[in-house]
N, C-alpha and C positions, 0 to 999 in steps of 0.2 A: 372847458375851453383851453383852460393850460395845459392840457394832457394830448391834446390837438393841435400845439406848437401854436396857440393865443399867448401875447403877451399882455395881460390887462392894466390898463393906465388908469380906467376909475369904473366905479359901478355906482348906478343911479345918480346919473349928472344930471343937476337940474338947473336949468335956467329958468329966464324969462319967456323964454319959448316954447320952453319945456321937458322931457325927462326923456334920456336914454337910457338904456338897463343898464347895457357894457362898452365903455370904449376901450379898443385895443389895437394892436398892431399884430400883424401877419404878413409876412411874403411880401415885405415891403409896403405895405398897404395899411391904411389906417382903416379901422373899421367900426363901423355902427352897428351892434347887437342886438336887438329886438327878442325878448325872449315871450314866447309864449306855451301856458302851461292848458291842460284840460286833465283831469283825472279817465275821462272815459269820452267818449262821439256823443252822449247822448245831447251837446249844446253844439254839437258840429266839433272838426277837427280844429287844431289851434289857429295853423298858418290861416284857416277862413278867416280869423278876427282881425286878419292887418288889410283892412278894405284902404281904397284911395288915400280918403281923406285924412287916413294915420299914416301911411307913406308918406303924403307932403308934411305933416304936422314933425315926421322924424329928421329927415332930410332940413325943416327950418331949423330945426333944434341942432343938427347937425354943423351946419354955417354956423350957429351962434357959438357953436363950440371950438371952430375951427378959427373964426375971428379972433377970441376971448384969450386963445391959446397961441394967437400969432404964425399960425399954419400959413402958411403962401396957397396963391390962385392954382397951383401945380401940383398941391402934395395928394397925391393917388388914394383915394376912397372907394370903401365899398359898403355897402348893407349886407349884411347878413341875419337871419332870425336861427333863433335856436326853437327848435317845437319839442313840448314835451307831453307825450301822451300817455297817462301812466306814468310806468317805468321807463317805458322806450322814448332815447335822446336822438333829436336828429339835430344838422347843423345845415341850414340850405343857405350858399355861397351867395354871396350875388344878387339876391331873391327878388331886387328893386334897383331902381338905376333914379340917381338927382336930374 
């Protein structure tokens, strides 16, 4: 992520709401990292594993981070997940919207 012009502010935040992998900033932007790993397809590809119900579970945990931290109703967020298959890293931008 830091070699990609991430700046990481914490890894594995955990609240009452629950756990982020990586919180960071980019291009102005604060960001929620989702990292997901599989050695191989044979349990499906990773990004299959962030169904619905873990998107809103990220995003509360998100807010709780953002309140806790005294962020304002205005400061620009984004989700991004990191998938990692094998060896090969990818980074999808954006991947979810609050």
């Amino acid at each position: 992520m830091q070699s990609k012009g991430y700046e990481i502010l914490e890894r594995n935040y955990f609240s009452k709401a629950g756990e982020i992998d990586i919180v960071c900033k980019e291009n102005g932007y604060l960001v929620f990292v989702e990292v997901k790993y599989r050695a191989n397809t044979r349990l499906g590809y990773p990004e299959e594993a962030i169904l619905p119900y873990k998107m809103q579970h990220i995003i509360r945990t998100a807010q709780r981070y953002l309140y806790e931290r005294k962020y304002t109703i205005d400061t620009p967020v984004r989700f991004d997940v990191v998938v990692i298959l094998g060896k090969d890293i990818q980074v999808i931008q954006n991947a979810f919207e609050a």
